[in-house]
N, C-alpha and C positions, 0 to 999 in steps of 0.2 A: 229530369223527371220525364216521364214517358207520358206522352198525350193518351186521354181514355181510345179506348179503340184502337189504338195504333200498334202497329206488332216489330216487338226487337227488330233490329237489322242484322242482316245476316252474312259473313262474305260467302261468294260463290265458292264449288270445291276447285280448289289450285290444281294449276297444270300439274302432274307428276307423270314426268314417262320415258321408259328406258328401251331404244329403239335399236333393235337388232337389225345388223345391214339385212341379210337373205329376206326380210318378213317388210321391206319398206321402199324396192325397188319401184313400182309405183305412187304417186302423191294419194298420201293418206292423210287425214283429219286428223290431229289433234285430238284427244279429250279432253273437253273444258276450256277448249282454248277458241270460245263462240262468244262473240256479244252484238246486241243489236240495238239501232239507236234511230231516233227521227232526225233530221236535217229540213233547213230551208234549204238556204244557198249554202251557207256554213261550209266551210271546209271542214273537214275530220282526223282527228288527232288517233292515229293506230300505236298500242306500246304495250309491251307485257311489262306489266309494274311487280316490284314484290311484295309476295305474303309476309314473309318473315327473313332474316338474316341480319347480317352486317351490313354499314355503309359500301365500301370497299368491294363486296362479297354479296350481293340484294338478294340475288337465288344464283343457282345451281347449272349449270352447263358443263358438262363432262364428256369429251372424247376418249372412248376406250380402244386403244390398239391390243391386243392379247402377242401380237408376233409381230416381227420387224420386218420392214419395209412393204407396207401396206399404205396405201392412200387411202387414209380413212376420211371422207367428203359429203357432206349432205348440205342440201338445198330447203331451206323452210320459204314460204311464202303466205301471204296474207290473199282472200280470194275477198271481194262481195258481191255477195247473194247464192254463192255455187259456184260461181263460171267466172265472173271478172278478176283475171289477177291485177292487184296490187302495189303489188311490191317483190323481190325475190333476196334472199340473203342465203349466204352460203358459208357455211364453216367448216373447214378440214384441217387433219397435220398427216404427213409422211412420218411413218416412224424411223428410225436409225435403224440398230442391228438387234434392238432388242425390242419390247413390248414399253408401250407408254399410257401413260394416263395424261389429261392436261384438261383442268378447272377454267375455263375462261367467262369471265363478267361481260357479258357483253350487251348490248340493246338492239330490239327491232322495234325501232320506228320508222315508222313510214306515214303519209300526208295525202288523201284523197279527196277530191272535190266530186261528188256526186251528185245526182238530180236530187230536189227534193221529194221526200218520202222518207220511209221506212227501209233501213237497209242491217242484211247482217253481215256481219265479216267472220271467216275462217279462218284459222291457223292449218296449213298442211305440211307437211314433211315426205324427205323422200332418200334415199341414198343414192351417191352417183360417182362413187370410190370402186377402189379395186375390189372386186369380188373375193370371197372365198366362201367355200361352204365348211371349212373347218376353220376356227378361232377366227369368229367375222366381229369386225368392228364394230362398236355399238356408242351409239348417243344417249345420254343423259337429262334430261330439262325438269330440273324438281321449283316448285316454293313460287309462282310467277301466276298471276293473272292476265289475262288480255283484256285491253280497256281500250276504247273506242269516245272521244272529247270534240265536241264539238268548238270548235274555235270562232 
């Protein structure tokens, strides 16, 4: 039962975002992929949890090669406040001789100890594979939150 006054909970809108190499050559943000949190000493628990899915399967990570033999490579990182990075994670595949797709589950977490205050953390993305400006590689990230835990 809901306390007088108090209003549903709501979750925030999920990452959803399909990242064409030529549009992500410099570190971009993320949408929705912000949260902010207070801290004493506390260390800080950084992780994109999921909205929905399967155990196995939680959200969505999808590398698209269109043509073979492309390095298709991007770099995500965690910033706080704008300017401090993180952490940095990187996921890519070389295709064979043809065009690939490839689903991988995978986790960013990473571990920050900060001063205490008020801090926010960023999600940014960037691409750092072989170039093309025809059938350019592109990243996938559907169905995930970023959360921020104070430990």
């Amino acid at each position: 039962m809901k306390a007088q006054g108090q209003k549903p909970s709501r979750l925030p809108n999920p990452i959803s975002l399909v990242a064409v190499s030529t549009e992500y050559s410099k570190w971009t943000n993320v949408k929705n992929a912000s949260v902010s949190i207070r801290t004493g000493s506390n260390p800080i628990l950084l992780n994109l949890i999921p909205v929905f899915g399967t155990a196995d399967k939680p959200y969505r990570l999808r590398l698209d090669s269109p043509k073979g033999g492309v390095l298709n490579r991007w770099e995500l990182r965690y910033l706080r406040d704008l300017n401090l990075p993180i952490a940095l994670f990187a996921v890519g595949q070389t295709t064979p001789s043809h065009a690939l797709n490839v689903d991988a589950p995978i986790s960013l977490t990473a571990l920050d100890s900060p001063p205490a205050g008020l801090h926010t953390y960023t999600l940014q993305i960037r691409y750092v594979g072989s170039q093309t400006v025809h059938d350019a590689p592109q990243l996938e990230l559907r169905n995930a939150l970023m959360s921020a835990n104070s430990l």
